[in-house]
Short mmCIF file of the C-alpha atoms (twelve columns), coordinates in Angstrom:
data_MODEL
# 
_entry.id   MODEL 
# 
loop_
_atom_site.group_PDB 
_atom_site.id 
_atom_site.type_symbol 
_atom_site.label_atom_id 
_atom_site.label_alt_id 
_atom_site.label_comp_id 
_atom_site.label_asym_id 
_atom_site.label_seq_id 
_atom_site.Cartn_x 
_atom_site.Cartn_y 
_atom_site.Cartn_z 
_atom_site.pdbx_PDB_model_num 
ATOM 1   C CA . UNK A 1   11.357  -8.446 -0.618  1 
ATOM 2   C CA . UNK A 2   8.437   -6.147 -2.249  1 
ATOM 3   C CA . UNK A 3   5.496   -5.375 -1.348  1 
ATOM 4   C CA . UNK A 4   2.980   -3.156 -2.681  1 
ATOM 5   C CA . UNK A 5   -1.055  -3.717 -1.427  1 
ATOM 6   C CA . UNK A 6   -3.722  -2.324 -0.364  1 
ATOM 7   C CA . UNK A 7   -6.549  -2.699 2.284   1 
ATOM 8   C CA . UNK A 8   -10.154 -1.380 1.045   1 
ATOM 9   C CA . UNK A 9   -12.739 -0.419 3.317   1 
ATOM 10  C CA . UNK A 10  -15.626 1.118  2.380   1 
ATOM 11  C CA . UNK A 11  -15.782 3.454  5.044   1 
ATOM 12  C CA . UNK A 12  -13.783 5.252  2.738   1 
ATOM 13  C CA . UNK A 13  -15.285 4.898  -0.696  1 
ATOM 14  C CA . UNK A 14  -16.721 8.128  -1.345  1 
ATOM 15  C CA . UNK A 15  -15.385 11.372 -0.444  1 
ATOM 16  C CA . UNK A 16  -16.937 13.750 2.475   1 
ATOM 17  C CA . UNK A 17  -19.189 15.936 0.957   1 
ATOM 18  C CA . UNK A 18  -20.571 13.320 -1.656  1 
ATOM 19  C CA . UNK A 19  -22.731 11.148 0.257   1 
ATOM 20  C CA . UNK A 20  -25.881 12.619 -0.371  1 
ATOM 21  C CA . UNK A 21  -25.016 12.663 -4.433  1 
ATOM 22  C CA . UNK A 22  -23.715 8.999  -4.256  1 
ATOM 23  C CA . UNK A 23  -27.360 7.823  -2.475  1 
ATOM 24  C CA . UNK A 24  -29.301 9.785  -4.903  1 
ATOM 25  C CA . UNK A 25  -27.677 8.533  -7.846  1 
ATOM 26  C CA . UNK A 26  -26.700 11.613 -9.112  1 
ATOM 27  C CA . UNK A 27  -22.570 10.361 -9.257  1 
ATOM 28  C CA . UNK A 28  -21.716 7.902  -11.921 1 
ATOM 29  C CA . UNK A 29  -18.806 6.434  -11.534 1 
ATOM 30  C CA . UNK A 30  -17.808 5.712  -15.277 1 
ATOM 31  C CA . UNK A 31  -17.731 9.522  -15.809 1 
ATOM 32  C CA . UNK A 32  -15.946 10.506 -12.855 1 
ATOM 33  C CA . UNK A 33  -12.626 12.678 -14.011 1 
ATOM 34  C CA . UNK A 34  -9.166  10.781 -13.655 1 
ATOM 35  C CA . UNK A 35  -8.906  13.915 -11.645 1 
ATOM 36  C CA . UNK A 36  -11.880 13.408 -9.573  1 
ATOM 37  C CA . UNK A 37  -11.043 9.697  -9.016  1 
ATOM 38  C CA . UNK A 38  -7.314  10.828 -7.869  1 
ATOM 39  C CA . UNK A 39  -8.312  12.349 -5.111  1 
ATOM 40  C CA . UNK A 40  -10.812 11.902 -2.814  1 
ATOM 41  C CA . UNK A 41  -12.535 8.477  -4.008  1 
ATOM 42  C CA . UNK A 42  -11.453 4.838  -3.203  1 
ATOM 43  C CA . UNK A 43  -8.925  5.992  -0.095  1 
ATOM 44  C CA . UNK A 44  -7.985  2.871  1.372   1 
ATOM 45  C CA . UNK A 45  -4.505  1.629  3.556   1 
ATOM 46  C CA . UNK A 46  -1.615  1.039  1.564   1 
ATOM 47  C CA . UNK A 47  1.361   -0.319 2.062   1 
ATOM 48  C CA . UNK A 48  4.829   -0.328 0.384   1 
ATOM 49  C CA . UNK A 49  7.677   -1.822 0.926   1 
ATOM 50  C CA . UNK A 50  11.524  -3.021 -0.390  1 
ATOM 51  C CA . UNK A 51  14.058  -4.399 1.414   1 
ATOM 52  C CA . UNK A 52  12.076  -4.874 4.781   1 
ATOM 53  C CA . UNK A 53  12.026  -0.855 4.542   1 
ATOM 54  C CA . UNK A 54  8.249   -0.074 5.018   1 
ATOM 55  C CA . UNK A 55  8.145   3.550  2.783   1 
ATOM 56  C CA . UNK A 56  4.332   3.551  3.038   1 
ATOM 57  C CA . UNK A 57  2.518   1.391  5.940   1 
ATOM 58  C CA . UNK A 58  -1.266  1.436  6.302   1 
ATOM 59  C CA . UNK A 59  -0.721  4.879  4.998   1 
ATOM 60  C CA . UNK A 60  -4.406  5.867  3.906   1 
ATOM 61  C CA . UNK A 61  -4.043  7.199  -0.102  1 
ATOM 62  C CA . UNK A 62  -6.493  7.210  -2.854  1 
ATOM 63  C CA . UNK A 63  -6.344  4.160  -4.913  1 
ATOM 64  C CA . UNK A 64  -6.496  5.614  -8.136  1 
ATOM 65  C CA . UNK A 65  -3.957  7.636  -7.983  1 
ATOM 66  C CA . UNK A 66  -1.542  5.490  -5.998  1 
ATOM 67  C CA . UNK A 67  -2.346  3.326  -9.282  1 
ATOM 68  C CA . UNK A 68  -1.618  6.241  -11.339 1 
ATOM 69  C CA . UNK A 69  1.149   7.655  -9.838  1 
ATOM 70  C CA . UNK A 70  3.358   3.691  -9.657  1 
ATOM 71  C CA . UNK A 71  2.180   3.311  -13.080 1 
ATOM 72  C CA . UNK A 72  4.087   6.403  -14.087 1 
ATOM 73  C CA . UNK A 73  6.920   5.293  -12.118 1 
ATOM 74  C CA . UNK A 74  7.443   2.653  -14.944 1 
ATOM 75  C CA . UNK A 75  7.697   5.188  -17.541 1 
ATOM 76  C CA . UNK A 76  10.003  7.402  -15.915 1 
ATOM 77  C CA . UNK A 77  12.063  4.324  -15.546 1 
ATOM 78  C CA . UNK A 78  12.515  3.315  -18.469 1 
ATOM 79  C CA . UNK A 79  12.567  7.236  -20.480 1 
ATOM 80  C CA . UNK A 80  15.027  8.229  -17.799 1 
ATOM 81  C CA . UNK A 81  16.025  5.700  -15.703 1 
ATOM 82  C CA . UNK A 82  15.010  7.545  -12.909 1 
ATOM 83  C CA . UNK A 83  11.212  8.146  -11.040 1 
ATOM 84  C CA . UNK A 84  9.376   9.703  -7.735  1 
ATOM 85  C CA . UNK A 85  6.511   9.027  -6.021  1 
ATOM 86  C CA . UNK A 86  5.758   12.166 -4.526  1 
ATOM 87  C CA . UNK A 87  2.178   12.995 -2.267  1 
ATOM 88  C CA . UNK A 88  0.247   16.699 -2.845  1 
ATOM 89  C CA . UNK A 89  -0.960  16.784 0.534   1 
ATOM 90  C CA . UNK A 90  2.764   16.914 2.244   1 
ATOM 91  C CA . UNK A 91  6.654   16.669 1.252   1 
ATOM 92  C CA . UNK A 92  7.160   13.195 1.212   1 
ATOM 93  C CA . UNK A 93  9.146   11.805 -1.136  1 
ATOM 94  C CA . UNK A 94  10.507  8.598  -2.584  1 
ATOM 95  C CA . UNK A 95  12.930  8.681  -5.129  1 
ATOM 96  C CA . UNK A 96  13.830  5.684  -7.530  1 
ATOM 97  C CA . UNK A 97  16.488  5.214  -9.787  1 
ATOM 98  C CA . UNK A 98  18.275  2.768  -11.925 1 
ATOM 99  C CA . UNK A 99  21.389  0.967  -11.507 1 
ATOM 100 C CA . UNK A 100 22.791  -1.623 -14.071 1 
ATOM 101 C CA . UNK A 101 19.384  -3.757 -13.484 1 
ATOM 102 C CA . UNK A 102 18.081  -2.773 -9.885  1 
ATOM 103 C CA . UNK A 103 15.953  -0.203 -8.522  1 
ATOM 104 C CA . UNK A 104 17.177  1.727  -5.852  1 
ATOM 105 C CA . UNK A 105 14.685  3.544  -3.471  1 
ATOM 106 C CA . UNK A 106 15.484  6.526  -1.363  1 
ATOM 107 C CA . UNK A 107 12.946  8.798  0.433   1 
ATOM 108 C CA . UNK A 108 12.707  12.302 2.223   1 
ATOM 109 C CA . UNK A 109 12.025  10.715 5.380   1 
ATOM 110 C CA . UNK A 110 13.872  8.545  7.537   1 
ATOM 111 C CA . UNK A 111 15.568  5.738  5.623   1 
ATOM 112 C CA . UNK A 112 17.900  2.639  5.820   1 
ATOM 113 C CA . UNK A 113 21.417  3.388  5.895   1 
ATOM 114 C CA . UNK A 114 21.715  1.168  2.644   1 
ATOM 115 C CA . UNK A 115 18.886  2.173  0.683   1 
ATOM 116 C CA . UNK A 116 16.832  -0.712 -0.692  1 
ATOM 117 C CA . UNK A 117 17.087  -1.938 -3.785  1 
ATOM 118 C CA . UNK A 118 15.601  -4.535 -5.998  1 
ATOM 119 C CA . UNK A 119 15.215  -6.027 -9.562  1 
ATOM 120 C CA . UNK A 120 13.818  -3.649 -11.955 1 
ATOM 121 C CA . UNK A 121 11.436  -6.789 -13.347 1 
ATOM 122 C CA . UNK A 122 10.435  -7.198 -10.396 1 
ATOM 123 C CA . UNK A 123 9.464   -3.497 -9.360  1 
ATOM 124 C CA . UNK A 124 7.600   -3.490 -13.048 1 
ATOM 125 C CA . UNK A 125 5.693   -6.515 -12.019 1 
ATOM 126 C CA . UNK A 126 4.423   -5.569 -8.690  1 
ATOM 127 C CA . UNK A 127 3.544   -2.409 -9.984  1 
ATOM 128 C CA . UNK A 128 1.547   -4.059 -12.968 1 
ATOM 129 C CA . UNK A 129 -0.017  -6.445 -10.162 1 
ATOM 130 C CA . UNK A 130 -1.113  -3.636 -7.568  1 
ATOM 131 C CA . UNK A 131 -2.437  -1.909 -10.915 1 
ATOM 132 C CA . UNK A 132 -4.175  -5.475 -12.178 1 
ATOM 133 C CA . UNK A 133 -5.883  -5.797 -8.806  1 
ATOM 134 C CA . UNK A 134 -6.740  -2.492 -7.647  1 
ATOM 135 C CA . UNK A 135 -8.417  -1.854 -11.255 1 
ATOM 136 C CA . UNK A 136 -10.079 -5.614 -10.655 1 
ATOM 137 C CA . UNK A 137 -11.329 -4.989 -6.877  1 
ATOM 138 C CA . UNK A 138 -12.830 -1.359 -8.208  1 
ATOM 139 C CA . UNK A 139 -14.934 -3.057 -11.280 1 
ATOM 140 C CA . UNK A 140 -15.711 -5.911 -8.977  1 
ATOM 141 C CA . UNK A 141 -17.369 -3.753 -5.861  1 
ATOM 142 C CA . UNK A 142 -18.487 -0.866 -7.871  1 
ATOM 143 C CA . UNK A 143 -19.650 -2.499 -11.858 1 
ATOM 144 C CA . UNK A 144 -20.022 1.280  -12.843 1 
ATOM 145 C CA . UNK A 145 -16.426 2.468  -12.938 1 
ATOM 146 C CA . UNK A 146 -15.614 -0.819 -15.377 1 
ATOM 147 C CA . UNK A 147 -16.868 1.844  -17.991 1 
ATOM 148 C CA . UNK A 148 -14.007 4.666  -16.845 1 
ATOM 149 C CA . UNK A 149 -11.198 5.525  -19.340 1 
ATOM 150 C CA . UNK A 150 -9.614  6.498  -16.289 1 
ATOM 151 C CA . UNK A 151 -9.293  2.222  -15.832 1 
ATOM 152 C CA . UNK A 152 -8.374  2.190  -19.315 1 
ATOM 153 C CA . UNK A 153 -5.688  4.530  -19.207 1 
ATOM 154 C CA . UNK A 154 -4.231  2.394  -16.263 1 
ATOM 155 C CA . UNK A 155 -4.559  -0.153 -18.054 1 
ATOM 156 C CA . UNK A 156 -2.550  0.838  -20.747 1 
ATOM 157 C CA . UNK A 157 0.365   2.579  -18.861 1 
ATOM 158 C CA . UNK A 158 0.872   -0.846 -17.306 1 
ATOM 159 C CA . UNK A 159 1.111   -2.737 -20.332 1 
ATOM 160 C CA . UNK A 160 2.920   0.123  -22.500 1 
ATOM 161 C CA . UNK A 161 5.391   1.825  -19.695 1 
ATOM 162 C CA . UNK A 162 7.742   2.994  -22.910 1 
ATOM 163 C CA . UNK A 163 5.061   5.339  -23.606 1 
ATOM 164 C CA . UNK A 164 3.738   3.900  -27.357 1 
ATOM 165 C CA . UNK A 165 6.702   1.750  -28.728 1 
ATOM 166 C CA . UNK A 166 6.394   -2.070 -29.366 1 
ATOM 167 C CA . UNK A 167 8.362   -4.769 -27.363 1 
ATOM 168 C CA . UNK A 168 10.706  -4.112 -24.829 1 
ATOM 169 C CA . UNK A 169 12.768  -0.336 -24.948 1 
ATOM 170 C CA . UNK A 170 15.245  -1.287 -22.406 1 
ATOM 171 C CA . UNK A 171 15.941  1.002  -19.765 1 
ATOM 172 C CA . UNK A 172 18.249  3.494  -19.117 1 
ATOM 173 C CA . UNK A 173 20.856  3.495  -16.639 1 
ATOM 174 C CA . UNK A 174 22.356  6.275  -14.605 1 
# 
């Protein structure tokens, strides 16, 4: 089993400190920074899991970069056959890596015994989905972010994880 979802609220929409911009209309949100967007904006519960092994659980994390950082997952996987999702504000990490055609996960906290593992395809599709509707439920609540490249480049990380090549690269195997 895989999960990977989120929970908005939008208690948590707009970073402290921005409030008084936001109501003013002095922050648009189709030139917000990727940067800006990463961290800070759009925090909301997520929630990943493989194997029955919850590695993130109502965890609160930025969207955008939770997008972000998955999508790049995919490309480490298949340049390297290998990927982590690591978190700024502390040491946590979850490690992924490729066997024949399975993903295994390992963290920096507390695992399984076994670590989890499943099918590469469908790690790449979850991730494309959580991408897909985070990128949707953003444009849907908040029409002036449809305009960031930051959605864009999402966008395109999902549906190009080789990193510019045409059909499918394969993936490497460690």
């Amino acid at each position: 089993m895989l999960n990977i979802g989120f929970t908005p609220d939008s208690d948590m929409d707009i970073p402290a400190g921005a409030e008084r911009a936001w109501r003013d209309g002095r922050i648009g949100l189709a030139t917000l920074s990727a940067t800006d967007l990463r961290y800070g904006w759009f925090a909301y519960r997520t929630d990943f899991e493989v194997g029955g092994h919850a590695f993130l659980s109502g965890a609160r994390e930025p969207l955008v970069d939770t997008m972000f950082t998955l999508a790049h997952t995919l490309r480490g996987l298949y340049a390297n056959g290998s990927a982590e999702i690591d978190f700024t504000e502390n040491s946590y990490v979850i490690r992924l890596e490729v066997t024949g055609d399975r993903v295994t996960f390992t963290s920096s906290r507390r695992a399984p015994a076994e670590p989890p593992r499943c099918a590469v395809e469908d790690y790449a599709a979850a991730v494309r989905a959580f991408v897909a509707t985070g990128t949707a439920w953003l444009a849907g609540n908040h029409p002036g972010i449809a305009a960031n490249p930051a959605l864009h480049e999402l966008r395109a990380l999902v549906s190009d994880p080789a990193g510019g090549g045409t059909g499918d690269p394969g993936l490497r195997t460690v």
